[in-house]
N, C-alpha and C positions, 0 to 999 in steps of 0.2 A: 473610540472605546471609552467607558463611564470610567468612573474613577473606582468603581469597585471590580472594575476587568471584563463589564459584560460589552456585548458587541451586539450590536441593534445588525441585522440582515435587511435589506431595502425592499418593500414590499412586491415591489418588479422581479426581485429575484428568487424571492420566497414560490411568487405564483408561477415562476418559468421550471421551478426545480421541484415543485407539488409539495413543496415544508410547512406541513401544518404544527401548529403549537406541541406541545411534547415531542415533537421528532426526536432524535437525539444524534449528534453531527458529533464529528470525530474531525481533530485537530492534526493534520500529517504537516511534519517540517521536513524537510528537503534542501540542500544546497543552494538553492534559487529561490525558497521562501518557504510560503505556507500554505496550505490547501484545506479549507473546512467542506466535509462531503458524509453522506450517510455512509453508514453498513454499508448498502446495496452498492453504493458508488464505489467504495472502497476496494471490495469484492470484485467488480467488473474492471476498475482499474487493473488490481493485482493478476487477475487473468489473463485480459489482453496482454499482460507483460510477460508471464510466460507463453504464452502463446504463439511469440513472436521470437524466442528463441530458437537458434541454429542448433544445439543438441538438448537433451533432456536431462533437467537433474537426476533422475536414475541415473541414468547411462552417468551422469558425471561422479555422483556419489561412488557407485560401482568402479570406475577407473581408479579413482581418488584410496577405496580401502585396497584394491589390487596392488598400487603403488607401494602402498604402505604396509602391507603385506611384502612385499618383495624386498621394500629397504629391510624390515626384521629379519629376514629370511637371512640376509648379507651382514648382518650387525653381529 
């Protein structure tokens, strides 16, 4: 990294991930580090993620006000 915080990409990785100049990459931090990745990756990441979920946020969301509903109901 320069001393003014830019980060040079290696040109091997540039040509394997199709980054041409103006792309614009986006910074994800996580428990385990860092990840620089476009939109489009970002997007396909966060999909596979739910995607691979055992119930659906609906369905969770939906329990979740029912619950809460039923505590007011008793309050």
């Amino acid at each position: 990294m320069g001393d003014r915080g830019r980060v040079v990409i290696p040109q091997a990785i540039r040509q394997a991930q199709n980054l041409r100049p103006g792309d614009r990459l986006i910074v994800v931090e996580d428990d385990s580090g860092m990840a620089v990745m476009t939109r489009a990756q970002l997007a396909a990441k966060v999909h596979a993620n739910l995607r691979h979920r055992e119930t659906s946020l609906v369905d969770e969301l939906i329990a979740d006000r029912r619950a809460q509903a039923q505590r007011d109901r008793e309050a």
